[in-house]
Structures are given as C-alpha cells and as structure tokens.
N, C-alpha and C positions, 0 to 999 in steps of 0.2 A: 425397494419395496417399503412403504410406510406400514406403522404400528398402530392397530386400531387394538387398542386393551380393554377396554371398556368393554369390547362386541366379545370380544373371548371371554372374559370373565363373565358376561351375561350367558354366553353361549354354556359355560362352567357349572353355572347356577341350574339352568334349566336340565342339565344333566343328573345334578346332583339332583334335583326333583324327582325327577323319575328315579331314581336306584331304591331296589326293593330288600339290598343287604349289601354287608362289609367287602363282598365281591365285588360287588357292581361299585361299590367308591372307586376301590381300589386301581378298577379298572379307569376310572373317570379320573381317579389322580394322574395316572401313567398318561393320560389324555391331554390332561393340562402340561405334562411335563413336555409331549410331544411339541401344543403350541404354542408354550414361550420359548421352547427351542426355534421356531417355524418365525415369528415374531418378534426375535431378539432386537437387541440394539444395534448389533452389525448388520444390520438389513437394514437400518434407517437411511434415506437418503440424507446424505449433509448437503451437495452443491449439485447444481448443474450447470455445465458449460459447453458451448460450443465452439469449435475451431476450424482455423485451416491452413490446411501444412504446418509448418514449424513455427510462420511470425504472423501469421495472418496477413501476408500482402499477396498485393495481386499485379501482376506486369500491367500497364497502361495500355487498352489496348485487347489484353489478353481477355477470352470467354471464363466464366469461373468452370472450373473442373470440378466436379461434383466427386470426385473419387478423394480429392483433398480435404472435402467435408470431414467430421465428426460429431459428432452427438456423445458426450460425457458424462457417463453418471455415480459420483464418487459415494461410495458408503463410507462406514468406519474404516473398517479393514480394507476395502479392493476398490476399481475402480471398474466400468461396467463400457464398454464404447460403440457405438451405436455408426454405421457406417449408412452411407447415401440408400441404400435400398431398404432401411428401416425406418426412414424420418423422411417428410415434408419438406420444401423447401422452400421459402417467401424470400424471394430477391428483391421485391418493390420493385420502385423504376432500375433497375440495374446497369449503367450505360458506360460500357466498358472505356470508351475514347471521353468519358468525363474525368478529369480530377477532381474531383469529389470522392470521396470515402463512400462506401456501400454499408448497410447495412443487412446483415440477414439473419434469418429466423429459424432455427430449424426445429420439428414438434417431432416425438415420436408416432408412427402410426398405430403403435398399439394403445400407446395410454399418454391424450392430449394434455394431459398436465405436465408432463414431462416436454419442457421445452424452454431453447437458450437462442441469444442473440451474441452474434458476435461482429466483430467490425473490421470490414478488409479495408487496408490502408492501399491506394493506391502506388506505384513504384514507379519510375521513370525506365522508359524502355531502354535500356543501355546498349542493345544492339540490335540493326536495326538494319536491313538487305529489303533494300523495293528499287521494283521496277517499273517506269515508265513505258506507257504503250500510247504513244501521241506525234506531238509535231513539233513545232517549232517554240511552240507555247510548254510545253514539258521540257527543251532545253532551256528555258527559259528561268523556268522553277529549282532545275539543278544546280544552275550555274553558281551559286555561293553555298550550297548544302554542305560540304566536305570544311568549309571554314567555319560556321555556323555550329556544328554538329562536334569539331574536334574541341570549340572554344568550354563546348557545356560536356565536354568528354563523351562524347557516345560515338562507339564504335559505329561507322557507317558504312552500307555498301549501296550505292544507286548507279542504274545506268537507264538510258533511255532510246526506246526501241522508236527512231525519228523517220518519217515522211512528212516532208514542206507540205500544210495543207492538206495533212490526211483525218478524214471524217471515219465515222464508227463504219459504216457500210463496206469501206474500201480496208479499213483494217480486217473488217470479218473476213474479204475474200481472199487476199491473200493468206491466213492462218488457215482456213478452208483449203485452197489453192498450194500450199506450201509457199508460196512465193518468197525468193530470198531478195527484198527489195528495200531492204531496208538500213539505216546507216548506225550501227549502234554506236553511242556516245558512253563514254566510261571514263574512268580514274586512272592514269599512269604516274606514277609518283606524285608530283604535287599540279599537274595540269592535269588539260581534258585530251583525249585521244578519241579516234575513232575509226571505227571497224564498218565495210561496206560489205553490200550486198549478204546481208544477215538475214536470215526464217525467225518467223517468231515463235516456232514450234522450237526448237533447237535452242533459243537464248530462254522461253520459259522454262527449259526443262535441264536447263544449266547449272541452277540452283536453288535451293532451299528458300525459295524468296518467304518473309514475314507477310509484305505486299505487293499486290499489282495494282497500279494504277493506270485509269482508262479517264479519256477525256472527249468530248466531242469538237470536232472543230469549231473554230472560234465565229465564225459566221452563221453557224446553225445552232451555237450552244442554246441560242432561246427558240428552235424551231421545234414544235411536239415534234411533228412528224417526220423525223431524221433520226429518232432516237429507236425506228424500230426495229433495227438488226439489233440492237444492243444486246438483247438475249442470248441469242446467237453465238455473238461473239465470246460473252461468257462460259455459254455452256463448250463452245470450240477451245478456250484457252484452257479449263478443266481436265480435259483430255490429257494433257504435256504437264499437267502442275505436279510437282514430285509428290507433296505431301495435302491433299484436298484439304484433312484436319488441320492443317495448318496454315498453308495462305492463305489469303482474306484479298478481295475484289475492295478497291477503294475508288472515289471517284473524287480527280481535279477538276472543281466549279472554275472555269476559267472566269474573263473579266471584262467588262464594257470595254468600247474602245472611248479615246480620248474622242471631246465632245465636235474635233476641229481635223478629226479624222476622215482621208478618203479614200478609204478601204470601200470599196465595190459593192461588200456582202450588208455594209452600214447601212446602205437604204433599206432593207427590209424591219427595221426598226424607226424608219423617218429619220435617218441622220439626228436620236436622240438618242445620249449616253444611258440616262434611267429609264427611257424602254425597253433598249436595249439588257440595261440589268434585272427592269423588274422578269423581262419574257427569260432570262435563263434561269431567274429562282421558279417561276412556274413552271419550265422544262425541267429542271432537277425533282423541284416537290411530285410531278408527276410520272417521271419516268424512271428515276434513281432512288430518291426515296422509298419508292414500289418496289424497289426490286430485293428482292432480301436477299441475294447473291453478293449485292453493294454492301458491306460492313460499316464503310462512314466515308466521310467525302473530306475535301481540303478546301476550305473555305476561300482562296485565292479570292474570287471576285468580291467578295465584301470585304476583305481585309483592304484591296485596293480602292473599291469605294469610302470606308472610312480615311483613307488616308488622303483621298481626295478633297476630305472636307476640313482639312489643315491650311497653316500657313503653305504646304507644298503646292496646294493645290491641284489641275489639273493636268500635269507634266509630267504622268509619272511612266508613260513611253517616249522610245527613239522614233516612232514613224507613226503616231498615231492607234496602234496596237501591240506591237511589242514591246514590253518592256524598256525598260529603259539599263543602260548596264550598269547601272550601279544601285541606286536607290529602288527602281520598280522592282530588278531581282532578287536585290537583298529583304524586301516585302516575303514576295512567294514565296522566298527559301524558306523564311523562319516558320512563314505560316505550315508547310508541309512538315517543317520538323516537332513545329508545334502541336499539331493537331493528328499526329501519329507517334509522339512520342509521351507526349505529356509534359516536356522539360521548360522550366521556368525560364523563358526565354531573355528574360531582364538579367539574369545573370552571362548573359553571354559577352564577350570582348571585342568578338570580334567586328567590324563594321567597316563599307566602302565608301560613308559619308561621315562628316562632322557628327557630336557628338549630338546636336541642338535633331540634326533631323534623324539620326538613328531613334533618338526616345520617341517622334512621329512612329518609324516604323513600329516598334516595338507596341505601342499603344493601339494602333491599327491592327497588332495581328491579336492582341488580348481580347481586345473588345470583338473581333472577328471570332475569336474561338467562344466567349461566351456568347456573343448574340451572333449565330452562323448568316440565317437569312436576314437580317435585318442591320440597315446603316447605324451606323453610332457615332455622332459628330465627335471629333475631335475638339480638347479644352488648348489646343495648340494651334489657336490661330492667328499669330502673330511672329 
C-alpha cells in the first residue's frame, strides 16, 4: 500500500474547518491519529518481484506451470505473495522446445501498477522416456540415441513400436483393432533387442512416457492427403496414455530420399530430391503444424538436407532412403536428442565417423534446430 500524506493532511485541514469546538478537534485529532496509523511507513511498498519455484528454471521442453508462479510484494516489515489466480500473465512468444530464455510478466488484477518480470532459464531435460510409433525410419533415428544421450549424460529410455512401411492409416487401425503386430525394438544392456508381435495399446500404456512420437511413411510424408487419419490416431493413443498432463504427441519430419534413389514411392515427386523435401514441409506446415495435439516435431529431414549441402554431400543413405549406418544415423540421433532435449550437442564425444565429418553432423543438426523448415548451407564444403 503507498503513502499519499499530502491527501491526508488536506483531508485533516478540511476537517479542522468544519469543527465548531474543542470537541470536534479533538475528535479530528483521534482522526488523524487513526490515519497515519492506516498510512504508516510499514505499509510502504519497497520492491516487487516475481518468481518461479525455487531458481526460476524451467525443463526444456516442459509447459510453464502457472501454480509455480508468484507475485511478490515486500513492505518494511512483511512480505505480501500474490499466487496465479490474482495476477495476469504475459508469456510473449513462450516456446517451450526453444533454448532461449523466457521472459514473463505478471500484473496484479486488482491494482495494474503492481507488476514484475522475471526470467525462466531454460534447463536441459536430464531424463528423457519416448517412444516411437513408426517404421523403419524410427529405427533408424534410435539406432546411436543411447550413445549420444549417455555421452551429454542424460538419462535415457527409447524404444520403437516398428512395422516395415507402415503409414499413419494402418497404424490407426491396428491401435483401433488391438492388433499385436508389431516388433518392439528396445535397449538390453548395451545393444538393441526385440520383442515381436507387441499391441500398441499395451506398450503405451507401459509407461510414463515424456513423448510419443508419430511419423508418416516415407513415401507419403509429402502427400496432404494421407495425413487424414492422423487425428484419429492421436485421439486412439490418448485413450492408453497413462498421464494426458504429461505426455506430449511429437512428430519425426522424416527426409528426402537420395537424389539416385529407386525407391517406387520417388516418382510421385518426379524422382526430385527437393520436391520431394519442399512437398513434406508443406505436408507437416499443414497437417502437424495444425494440429495442437503435435507439441513440436524432430526436424530430421532438414537436418539431413543441410548436411547434404557439405563436403558429405549426397550419400547420406545405404539404399537410397535409409540411412546410412553410420553417419546418416548419427544425424537423426542427435537431431531427436536435440530438439527434445535442449542439450548442447557439441559437447558430445561420442561419434561413428572421423572427427572432420562429425563437426558436419553436429552443424547440420544446429542449424536444423534453429532454422526447422528451411535449408542452411553448410561452411564445410571441402
């Protein structure tokens, strides 16, 4: 509460006017006495601040929790704290899968001069359970995550719910269907293992996942019109999610195929690699981007296009579409750990190629995480 003295003591004056005897002062002293007691100095605000939680960070990743808010308002003596349902709240662009810092704002609703900003520091996700719901292209993306992820210390869990060439429509029906047709890929000590004829009702509902990831087959990833069970399929995997407030829907942009590729599904882009790439950013901008159920995506396919504009060039699968086992994977791995984790990828050690084209990779998935949709030549072209 501020000190307006000026208005009291006018307010004082105007009292003392009117008194018509030693009473009426009297009474008008007791008056005054009441409001510079009402008025004092311990009523004065000194600061205000605003916080959240303990350090003001926020998981990578993670929604802000408006219950960790504060609103702070210190007098002399006590301090005043103001919680989410008494104050405003201005996040700006707030973009949780950014490393970027936030800044927010919060105002009191009763009295707009009362108001503080304060600043969440972004935090590197240190543990980290997703699952894949794809194909061959999703083991693809796994296959170095557990090397990659232990190198920058973060606890990891991934496994990948695999049909050879399965698109979003045939994944809806079998989770519809129950069907156990599926080959789950997972972690056994330090290799990959796997479990046949697995539900996808049954393996989401396993565990606590942070994310699911969904991909559309690689032949239709730039086709609109393939993308429209997708809802579906969301609103069916919701059903088995253990905790809704807590998973989050992501989505693997997969990647052009190599330009010398004779993959079947390639002529519906003209056997051209950048039709091919620009038709699945217009499929993702229009059908993933839309869908607010999607939380954020893995930028795979621009990360591998940047990398194609390297000394690497365009080699970076084994058959013209897949990957390639060393360098293509070690791409998508990082890019997935990157762009769900937040963790400074350059600090990593670990690597299946020389050291010359790891830094390719590494620059490929940076520039893919700040420019998602759009290529970024490589300064490593030699």
């Amino acid at each position: 509460m501020k000190i307006y003295k000026p208005l009291v003591l006018f307010s004082i004056g105007l009292m003392l006017m009117g008194c018509s005897n030693k009473k009426d002062i009297e009474s008008v002293e007791e008056n005054q006495s009441v409001e510079e007691t009402i008025f004092s100095e311990e009523d004065t605000i000194v600061s205000i601040d605003a916080a959240y939680g303990e350090n003001d960070e926020i998981i990578f990743g993670d929604e802000i929790d408006e219950s960790l808010l504060s609103l702070n308002i210190h007098y002399k003596n006590k301090t005043e704290t103001l919680t989410s349902k008494d104050f405003d709240i201005d996040v700006g662009d707030f973009d949780a899968f950014s490393d970027k810092d936030v800044e927010i704002q919060l105002t009191s609703k009763d009295d707009q001069t009362i108001t503080a900003k304060t600043t969440l520091k972004k935090k590197v996700r240190q543990n980290l359970k997703l699952l894949f719901i794809g194909n061959s292209f999703s083991e693809d993306t796994i296959q170095w995550m557990y090397e990659i992820s232990d190198s920058l210390n973060i606890n990891l869990k991934v496994e990948n719910m695999n049909i050879g060439g399965c698109n979003i429509r045939t994944h809806f029906d079998n989770i519809d269907n129950d069907n156990k047709v599926y080959t789950r890929n997972y972690r056994a000590g330090n290799s990959w293992a796997s479990e046949y004829n697995v539900g996808l009702r049954e393996e989401i509902a396993s565990d606590d996942w942070d994310f699911i990831s969904l991909q559309q087959v690689s032949d239709l990833a730039g086709v609109v019109d393939s993308y429209q069970f997708l809802p579906h399929l969301i609103n069916e995997i919701g059903w088995y999610i253990k905790d809704t407030n807590h998973t989050r829907i992501v989505w693997n942009m997969t990647w052009a195929y190599q330009s010398d590729c004779t993959h079947s599904g390639f002529a519906r882009y003209g056997n051209d690699q950048m039709k091919m790439y620009k038709a699945i950013l217009a499929a993702v901008e229009e059908e993933v981007l839309t869908n607010q159920r999607i939380a954020t995506l893995i930028p795979n396919g621009t990360a591998i296009q940047n990398a194609r504009t390297s000394f690497l060039g365009d080699t970076l699968t084994r058959d013209g579409y897949h990957m390639s086992y060393d360098i293509g994977r070690y791409i998508v791995g990082l890019m997935a750990i990157k762009a769900l984790t937040g963790a400074n990828i350059d600090d990593c050690t670990y690597s299946p190629t020389d050291e010359k084209t790891t830094t390719v990779c590494k620059e490929s998935v940076n520039n893919a995480f700040k420019n998602k949709y759009q290529i970024t030549d490589s300064i490593y072209t030699e």
